[in-house]
C-alpha positions in Angstrom: 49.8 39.9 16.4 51.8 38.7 13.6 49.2 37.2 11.6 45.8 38.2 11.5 43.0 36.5 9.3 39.4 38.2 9.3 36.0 36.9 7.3 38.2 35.3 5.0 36.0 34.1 2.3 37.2 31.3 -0.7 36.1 29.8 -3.4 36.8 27.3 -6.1 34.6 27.9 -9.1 30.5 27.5 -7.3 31.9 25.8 -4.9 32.4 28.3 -1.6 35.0 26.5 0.6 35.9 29.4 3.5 32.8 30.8 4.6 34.1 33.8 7.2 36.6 32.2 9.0 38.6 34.3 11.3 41.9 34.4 13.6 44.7 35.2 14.8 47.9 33.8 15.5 50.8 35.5 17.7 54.4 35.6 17.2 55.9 32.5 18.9 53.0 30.5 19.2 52.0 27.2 18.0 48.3 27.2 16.5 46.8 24.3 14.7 43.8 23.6 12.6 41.9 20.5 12.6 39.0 18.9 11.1 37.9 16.7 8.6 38.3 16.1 5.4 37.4 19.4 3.0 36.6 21.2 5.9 38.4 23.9 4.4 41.8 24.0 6.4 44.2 23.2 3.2 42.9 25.8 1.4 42.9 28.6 4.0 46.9 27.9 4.1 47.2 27.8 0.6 45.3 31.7 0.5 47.4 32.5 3.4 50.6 31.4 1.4 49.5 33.3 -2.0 48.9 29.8 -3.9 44.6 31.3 -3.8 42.6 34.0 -4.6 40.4 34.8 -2.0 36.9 36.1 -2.5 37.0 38.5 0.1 37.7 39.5 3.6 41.3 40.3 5.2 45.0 39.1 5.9 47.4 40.8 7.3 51.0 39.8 8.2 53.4 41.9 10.7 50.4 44.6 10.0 50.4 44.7 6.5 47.7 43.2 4.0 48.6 40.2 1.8 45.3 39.0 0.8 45.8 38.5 -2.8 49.3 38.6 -3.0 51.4 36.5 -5.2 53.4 33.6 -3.3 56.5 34.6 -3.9 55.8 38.6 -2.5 54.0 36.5 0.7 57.8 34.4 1.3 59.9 37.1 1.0 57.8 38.8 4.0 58.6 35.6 6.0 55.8 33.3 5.6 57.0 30.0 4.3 55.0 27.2 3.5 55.4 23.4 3.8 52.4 22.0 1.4 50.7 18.9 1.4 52.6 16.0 0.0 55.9 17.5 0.2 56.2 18.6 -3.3 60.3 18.5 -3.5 62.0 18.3 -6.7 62.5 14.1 -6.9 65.0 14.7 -9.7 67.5 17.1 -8.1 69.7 16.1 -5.0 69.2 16.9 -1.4 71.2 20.3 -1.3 70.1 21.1 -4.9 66.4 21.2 -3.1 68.1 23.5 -0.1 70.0 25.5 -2.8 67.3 26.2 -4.6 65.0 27.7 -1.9 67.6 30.1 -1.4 68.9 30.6 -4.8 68.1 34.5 -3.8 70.8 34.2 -1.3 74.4 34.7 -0.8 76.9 32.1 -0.9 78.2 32.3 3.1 74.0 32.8 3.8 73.1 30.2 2.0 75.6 28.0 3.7 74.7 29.4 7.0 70.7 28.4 6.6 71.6 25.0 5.0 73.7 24.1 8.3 71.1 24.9 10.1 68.8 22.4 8.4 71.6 19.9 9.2 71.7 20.5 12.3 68.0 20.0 12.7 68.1 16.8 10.3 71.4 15.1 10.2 69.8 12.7 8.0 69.4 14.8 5.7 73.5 15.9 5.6 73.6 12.1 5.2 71.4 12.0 1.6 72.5 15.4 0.4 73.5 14.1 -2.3 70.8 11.7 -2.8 67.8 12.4 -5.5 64.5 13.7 -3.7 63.0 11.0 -5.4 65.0 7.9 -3.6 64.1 9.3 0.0 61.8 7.3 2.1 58.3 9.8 2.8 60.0 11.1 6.4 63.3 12.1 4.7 61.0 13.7 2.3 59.0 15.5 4.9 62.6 16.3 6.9 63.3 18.1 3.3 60.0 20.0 2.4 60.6 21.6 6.3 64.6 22.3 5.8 63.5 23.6 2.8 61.1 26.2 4.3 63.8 27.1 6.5 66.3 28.1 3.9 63.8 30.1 2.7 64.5 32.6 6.5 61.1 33.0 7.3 59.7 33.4 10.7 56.2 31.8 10.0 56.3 28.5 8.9 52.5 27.2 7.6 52.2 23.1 7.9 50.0 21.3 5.9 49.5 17.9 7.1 53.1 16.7 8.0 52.4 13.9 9.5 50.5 12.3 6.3 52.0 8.8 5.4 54.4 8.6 8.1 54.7 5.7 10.7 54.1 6.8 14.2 57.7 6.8 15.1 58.5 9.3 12.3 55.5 11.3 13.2 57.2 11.4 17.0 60.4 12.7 15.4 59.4 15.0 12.9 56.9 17.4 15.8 59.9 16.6 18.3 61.5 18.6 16.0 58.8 21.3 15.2 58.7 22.1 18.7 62.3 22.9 18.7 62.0 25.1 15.9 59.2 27.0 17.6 61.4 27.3 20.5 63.9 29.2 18.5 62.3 31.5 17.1 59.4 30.1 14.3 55.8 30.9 14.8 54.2 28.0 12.9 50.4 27.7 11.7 49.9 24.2 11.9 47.1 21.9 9.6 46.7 18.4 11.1 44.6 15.5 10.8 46.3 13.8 13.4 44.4 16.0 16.2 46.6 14.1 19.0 49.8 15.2 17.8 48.4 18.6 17.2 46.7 19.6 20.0 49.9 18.8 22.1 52.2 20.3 19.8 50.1 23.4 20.1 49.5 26.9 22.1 45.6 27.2 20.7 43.6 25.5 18.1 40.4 26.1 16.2 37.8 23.5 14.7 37.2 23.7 11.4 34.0 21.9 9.7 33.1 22.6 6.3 34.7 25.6 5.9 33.7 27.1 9.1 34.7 27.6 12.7 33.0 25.7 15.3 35.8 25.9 18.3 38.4 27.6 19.2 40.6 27.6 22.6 43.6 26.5 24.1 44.6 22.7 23.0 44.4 21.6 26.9 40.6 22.7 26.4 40.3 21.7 23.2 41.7 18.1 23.6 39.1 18.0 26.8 35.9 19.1 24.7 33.4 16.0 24.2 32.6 17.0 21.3 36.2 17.2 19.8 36.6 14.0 21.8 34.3 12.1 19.9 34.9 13.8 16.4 38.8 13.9 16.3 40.3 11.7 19.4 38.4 8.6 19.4 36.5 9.3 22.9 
């Protein structure tokens, strides 16, 4: 098991956003959470990832506790986050983005990991040196995920990455998650677009405010009436 959550527990001031939420994720899978909304999936990454205090209750990573531990302690045990909204640097360039997620690195290393992303976005080797701010919202999502990459990690946590994006850009951008997964990333994946997700995906669970209310393979998942009617339009 390379990531373990168990009765995780979060708040935000009197406002108690995780109530007990639990599971598991194995190394070389593909799990997703979906839901509405606030239900709580966000912020479960963001505790995960070290951005969030939980209240209580346990996570461990490749056996060893992190709940509580500071972001940066959480990435350089291989957990690597792509938040909501991107959040690159608009005023630096493409590679100064990719540089800086590995400024820890050596120089042929750091070259090495940056390749990679290239190979994996060309696009971006197009823009490197284009400003973050002057990329369209998909070259912007192509960066916050090379930039994860840089990083080395073998867990990568997705927070929406389909937001804002037209459809054929949404087709590109999992085409390409799955291929990363297929090499070697275990990704935890948070998704409004239940769809994409749940065929993207090994397993999912159903998240409503703030607690479990399914969990499965996506096949049985994506069959459910109830997550038919909730997420999928049925």
């Amino acid at each position: 098991m390379l990531l373990s959550v168990r009765d995780l527990h979060v708040s935000y001031g009197n406002i108690h956003a995780v109530h007990g939420v639990s599971f598991e994720v194995e190394e070389g899978e593909i799990v997703t959470l979906i839901g509405a909304n606030g239900a709580g999936k966000s912020t479960i990454l963001n505790t995960v990832a070290g951005l969030q205090a939980p209240d209580s209750g346990a996570i461990e990573f490749k056996g060893a506790s992190i709940a509580g531990r500071s972001a940066h302690d959480v990435v350089k045990l291989g957990l690597a986050l792509v938040p909501e909204g991107r959040r690159i640097f608009g005023n630096l360039t493409v590679y100064e983005n990719l540089r800086l997620a590995g400024f820890q690195l050596d120089a042929a290393e750091l070259s090495r990991r940056i390749e990679r992303v290239y190979g994996y976005f060309p696009r971006l080797q197009e823009r490197r040196g284009q400003l973050g701010d002057t990329l369209s919202g998909g070259e912007q999502q192509m960066l916050a995920v090379g930039r994860a990459l840089v990083t080395g990690g073998n867990c990568m946590l997705l927070d929406e990455p389909s937001m804002g994006l037209a459809p054929l850009l949404v087709q590109q951008i999992f085409e390409i998650l799955a291929e990363i997964n297929r090499e070697g990333v275990t990704i935890l994946l948070v998704e409004q677009n239940a769809h994409m997700a749940l065929k993207l995906a090994n397993r999912g669970y159903v998240l409503e405010t703030g607690n479990i209310v399914l969990a499965g393979a996506s096949r049985e998942l994506a069959q459910s009436p109830d997550v038919q009617r909730a997420y999928l339009g049925g």
